[in-house]
C-alpha positions in Angstrom: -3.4 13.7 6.4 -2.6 17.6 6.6 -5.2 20.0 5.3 -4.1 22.2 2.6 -3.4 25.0 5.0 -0.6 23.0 7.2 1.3 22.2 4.0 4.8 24.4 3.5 4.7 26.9 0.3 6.8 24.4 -1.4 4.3 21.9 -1.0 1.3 24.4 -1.5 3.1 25.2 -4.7 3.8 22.0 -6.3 0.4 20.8 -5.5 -1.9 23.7 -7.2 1.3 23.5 -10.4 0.8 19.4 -10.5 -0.7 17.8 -13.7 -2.5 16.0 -12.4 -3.9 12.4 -14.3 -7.4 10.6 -14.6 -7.5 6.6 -15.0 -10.0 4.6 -15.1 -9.6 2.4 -12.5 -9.3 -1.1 -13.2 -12.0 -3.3 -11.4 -13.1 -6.3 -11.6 -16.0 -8.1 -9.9 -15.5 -11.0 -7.3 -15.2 -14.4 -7.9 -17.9 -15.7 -5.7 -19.0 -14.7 -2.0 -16.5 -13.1 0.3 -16.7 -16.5 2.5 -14.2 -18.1 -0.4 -11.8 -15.4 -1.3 -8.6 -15.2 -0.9 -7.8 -11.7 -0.1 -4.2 -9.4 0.4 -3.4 -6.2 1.5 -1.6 -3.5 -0.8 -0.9 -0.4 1.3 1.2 2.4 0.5 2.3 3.2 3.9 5.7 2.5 2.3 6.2 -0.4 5.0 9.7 -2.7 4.7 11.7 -4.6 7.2 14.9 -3.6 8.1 17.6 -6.2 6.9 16.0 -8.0 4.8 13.8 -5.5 2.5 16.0 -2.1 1.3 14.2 1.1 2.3 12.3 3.4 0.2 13.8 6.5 -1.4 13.4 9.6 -1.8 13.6 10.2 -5.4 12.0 12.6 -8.0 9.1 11.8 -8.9 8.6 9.0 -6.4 9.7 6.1 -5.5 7.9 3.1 -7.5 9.4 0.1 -6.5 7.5 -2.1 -4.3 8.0 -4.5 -1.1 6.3 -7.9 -0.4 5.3 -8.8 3.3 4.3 -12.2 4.5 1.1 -12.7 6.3 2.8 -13.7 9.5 5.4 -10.4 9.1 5.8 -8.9 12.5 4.0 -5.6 12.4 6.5 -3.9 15.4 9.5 -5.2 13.2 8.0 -2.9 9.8 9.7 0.1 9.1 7.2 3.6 8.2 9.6 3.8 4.5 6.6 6.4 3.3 8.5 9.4 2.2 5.9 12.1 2.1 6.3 14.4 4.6 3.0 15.9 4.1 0.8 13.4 6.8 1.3 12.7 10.4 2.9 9.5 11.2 2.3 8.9 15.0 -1.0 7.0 14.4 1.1 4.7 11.8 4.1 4.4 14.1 1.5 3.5 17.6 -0.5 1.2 15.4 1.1 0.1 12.0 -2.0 -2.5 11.5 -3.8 1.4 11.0 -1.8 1.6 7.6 -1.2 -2.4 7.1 -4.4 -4.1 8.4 -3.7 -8.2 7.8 -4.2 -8.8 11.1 -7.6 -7.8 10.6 -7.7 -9.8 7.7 -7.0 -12.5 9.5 -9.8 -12.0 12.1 -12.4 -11.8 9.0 -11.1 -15.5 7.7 -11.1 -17.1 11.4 -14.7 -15.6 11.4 -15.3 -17.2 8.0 -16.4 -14.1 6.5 -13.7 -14.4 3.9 -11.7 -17.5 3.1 -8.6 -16.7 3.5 -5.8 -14.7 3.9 -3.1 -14.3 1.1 0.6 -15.8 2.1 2.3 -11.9 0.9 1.2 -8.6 0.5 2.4 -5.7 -0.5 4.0 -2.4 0.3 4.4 0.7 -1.9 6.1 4.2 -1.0 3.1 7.2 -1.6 3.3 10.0 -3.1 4.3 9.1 -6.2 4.4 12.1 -8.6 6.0 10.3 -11.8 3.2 8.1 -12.0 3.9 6.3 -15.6 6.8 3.5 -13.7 3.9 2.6 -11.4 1.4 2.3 -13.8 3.9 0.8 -16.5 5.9 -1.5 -14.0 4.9 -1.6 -10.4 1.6 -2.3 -10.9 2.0 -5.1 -13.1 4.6 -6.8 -11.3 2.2 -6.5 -7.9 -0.6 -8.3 -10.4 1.8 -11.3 -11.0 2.6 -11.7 -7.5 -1.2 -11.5 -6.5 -1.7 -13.4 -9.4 0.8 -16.4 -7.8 -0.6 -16.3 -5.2 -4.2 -16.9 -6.5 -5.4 -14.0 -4.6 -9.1 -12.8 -5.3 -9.6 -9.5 -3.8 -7.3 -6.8 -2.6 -7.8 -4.6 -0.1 -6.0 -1.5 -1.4 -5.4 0.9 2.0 -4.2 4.5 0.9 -2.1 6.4 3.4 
């Protein structure tokens, strides 16, 4: 993630002009002991595969649409879609497991330390300044899915 400094005077500019929103975040305890979860990844690494998942765009105010990734998705075959400009990529690109960690995941259920690992997760674009189609649309469609897929706890991984 850049420091303030390394941003460009547009971004410098948009940041400190920004309305920024509060929400209370929406959290819920678990279920039981991590041994029995289910758990899924939502990152917003902007992650999609070429060919079969469109890319992300960059649009104003952010792109809010979102991708679903099955657990066995090869992580060399994902696509960096995030269209921020204001991170490094190159630990992303060397190692997108950094951004998108299921194979982790799926270490912590062959250890039993949770149960299991969900069948899709999800990818979202970051840097989303329009906020009120991810809160209104995005997020409740990834809830469904999660939802479907009797998923207990996600592992949200900001990028």
């Amino acid at each position: 993630m850049a420091s303030f400094d390394e941003l460009s005077t547009r971004d410098r500019l948009l940041l400190a002009a920004y309305p920024w929103r509060r929400a209370e975040p929406a959290w819920a305890p678990p279920r039981g002991p991590l041994s029995e979860l289910r758990v899924a990844v939502v990152t917003s690494a902007g992650f999609y595969r070429p060919g079969l998942d469109l890319p992300f765009r960059p649009i104003l105010g952010g792109d809010a649409s979102w991708r679903a990734l099955p657990a066995d998705v090869d992580l060399s075959a994902l696509r960096l879609g995030q269209v921020s400009h204001s991170f490094d990529r190159r630990a992303l690109k060397a190692d997108p497991a950094s951004g998108f960690p299921v194979p982790h995941v799926a270490a912590l259920a062959a250890a039993g330390i949770i149960g299991a690992v969900a069948p899709r997760h999800v990818s979202v674009n970051g840097s989303i300044l329009a906020a009120g189609r991810l809160v209104k649309q995005t997020g409740p469609a990834i809830a469904d899915l999660l939802a479907q897929d009797q998923v207990d706890l996600a592992l949200f991984v900001p990028v």
